[in-house]
N, C-alpha and C positions, 0 to 999 in steps of 0.2 A: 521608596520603602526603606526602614530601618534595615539595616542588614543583619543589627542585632536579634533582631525578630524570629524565631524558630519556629519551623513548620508545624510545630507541634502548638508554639505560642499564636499562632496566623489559624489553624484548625479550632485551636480554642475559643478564638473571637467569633467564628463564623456560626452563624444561625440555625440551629438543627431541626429535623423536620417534626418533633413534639413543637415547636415553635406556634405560638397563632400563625397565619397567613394572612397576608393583604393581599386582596387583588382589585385592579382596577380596571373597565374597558377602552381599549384605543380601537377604536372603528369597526368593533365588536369581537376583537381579541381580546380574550382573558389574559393578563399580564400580572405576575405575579411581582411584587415590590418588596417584598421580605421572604425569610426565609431559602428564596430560590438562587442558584447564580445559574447565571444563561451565557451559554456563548455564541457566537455569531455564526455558527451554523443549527443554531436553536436545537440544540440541545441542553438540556438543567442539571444541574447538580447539588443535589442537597446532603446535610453531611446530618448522617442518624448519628444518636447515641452510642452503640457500640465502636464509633472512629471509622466505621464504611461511610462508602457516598453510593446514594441511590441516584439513579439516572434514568432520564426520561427525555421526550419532546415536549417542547413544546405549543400552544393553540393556536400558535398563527402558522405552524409549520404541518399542521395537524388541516387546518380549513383550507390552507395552499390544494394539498394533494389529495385531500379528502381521506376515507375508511384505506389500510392496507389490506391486503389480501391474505398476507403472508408477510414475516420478518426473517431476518437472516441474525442472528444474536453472535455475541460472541462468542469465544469458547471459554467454559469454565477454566481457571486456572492459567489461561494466556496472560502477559500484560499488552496492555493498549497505552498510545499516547496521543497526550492532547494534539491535535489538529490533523490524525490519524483516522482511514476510517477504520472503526469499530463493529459495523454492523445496516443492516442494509433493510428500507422498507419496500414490499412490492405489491403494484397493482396494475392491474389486467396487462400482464406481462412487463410493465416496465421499474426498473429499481431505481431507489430514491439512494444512496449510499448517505451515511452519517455521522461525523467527525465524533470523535470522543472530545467532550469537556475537561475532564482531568487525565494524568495518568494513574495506572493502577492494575491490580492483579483482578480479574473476577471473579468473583467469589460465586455469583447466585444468578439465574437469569429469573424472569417471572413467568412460571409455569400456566398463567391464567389467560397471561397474553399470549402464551405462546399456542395455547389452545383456541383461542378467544382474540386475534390481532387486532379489532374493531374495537377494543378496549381502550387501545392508543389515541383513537380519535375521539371516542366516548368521552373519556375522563381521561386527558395528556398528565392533570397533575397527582391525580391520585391514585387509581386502581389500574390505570394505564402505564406505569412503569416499566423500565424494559429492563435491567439489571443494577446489581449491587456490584462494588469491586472497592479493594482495599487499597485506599492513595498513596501513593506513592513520592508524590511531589505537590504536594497541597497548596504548599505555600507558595511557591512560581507560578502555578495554574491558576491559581484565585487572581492574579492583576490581570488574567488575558480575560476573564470572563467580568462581565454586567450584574450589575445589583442594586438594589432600593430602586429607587425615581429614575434613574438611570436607566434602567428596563423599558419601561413604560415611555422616555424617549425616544430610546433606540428601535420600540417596535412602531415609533409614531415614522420614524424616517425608512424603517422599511416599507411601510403599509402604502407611504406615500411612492418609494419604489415600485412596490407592486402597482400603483393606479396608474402608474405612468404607464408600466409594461400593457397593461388592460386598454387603456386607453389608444395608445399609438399601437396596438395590433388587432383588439378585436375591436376598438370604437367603443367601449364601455366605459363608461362617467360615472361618477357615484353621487348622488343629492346631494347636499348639503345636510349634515348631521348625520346620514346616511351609513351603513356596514357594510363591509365588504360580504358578499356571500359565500356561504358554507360553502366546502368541496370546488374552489375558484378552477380547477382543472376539470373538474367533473363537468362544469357548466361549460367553461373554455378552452376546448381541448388544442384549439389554435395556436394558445399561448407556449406550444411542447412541451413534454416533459422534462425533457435534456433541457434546455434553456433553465425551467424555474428550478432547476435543482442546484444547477450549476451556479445559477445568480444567488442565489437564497441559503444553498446549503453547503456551499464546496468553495469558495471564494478563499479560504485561509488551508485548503487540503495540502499539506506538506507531505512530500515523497519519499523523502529522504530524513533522517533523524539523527540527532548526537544530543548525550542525554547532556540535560541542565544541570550544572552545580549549584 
């Protein structure tokens, strides 16, 4: 990347969520190819009009663990850092924990989800949103994260991770042309929780931090 390039200039290029959206499906996840960036512990970051980034899950991490029960959000006013966790999802006692996509201050959580947590699984990309927070390092944070077609790859070689995990623990194959099924925890509780969170959602969880120039 140019180094000449400023965060301000690198925020400017990125796709905001007035954007149309493309989405396409990989083995019956919704994969967004515009507008969204994703990071590898599937979490999105879209950057609105006012220079905030709203933040969300999402649909393959959403059909993984099925409906939450309850979320643990961040705190207003905190900052958070990318590969950080930020905020936790829970169901029937156990917690999913989930990395922040960018760094940033929080500005807002969504009062609807927080009412309403089956929101997240409902609609991951839209009324499912889990907070707003004001970036802080934008421009660092956008090369560690996925975008365009890119996306749509990346959840092709998860999906395939996940069949594998399916396959060599509970014995479940998928047809050919076939979708992986809603709530894959809900149906296969064999597969642990701790294990697909840990595979799926914590693989890049940094402990320790020293901020980026």
């Amino acid at each position: 990347m140019n180094s000449a390039i400023t965060q301000k200039d690198r925020a400017a290029q990125m796709p905001n969520a007035a954007a149309a959206v493309k989405m396409v499906e990989v083995f019956g996840f919704k994969v967004p190819t515009s507008t969204y960036y994703v990071h590898r512990g599937h979490a999105w970051a879209v950057l609105e009009e006012t220079g905030q980034v709203r933040v969300g899950m999402d649909d393959f991490s959403q059909k993984i663990l099925g409906p939450a029960e309850a979320i643990e959000f961040p705190v207003v006013g905190r900052e958070y850092y990318q590969d950080h966790v930020c905020l936790a999802l829970i169901r029937q006692g156990h917690k999913a924990k989930v990395l922040a996509p960018v760094d940033g201050i929080v500005q807002e959580i969504n009062a609807r989800v927080q009412e309403q947590p089956t929101l997240v699984h409902d609609d991951p990309y839209g009324e499912g949103w889990l907070f707003r927070l004001k970036p802080t390092n934008l421009s660092r944070n956008l090369d560690s994260l996925y975008s365009g077609e890119i996306v749509a790859n990346w959840i092709d070689q998860e999906s395939h991770r996940l069949l594998g995990l399916m396959e060599s623990t509970v014995g479940v194959t998928l047809p050919s042309g076939g979708s992986i099924v809603d709530d894959v925890y809900g149906h296969f509780p064999d597969l642990g929780w701790r294990r697909l969170v840990q595979e799926f959602f914590l693989r890049d969880l940094t402990k320790t931090w020293k901020k980026r120039s």
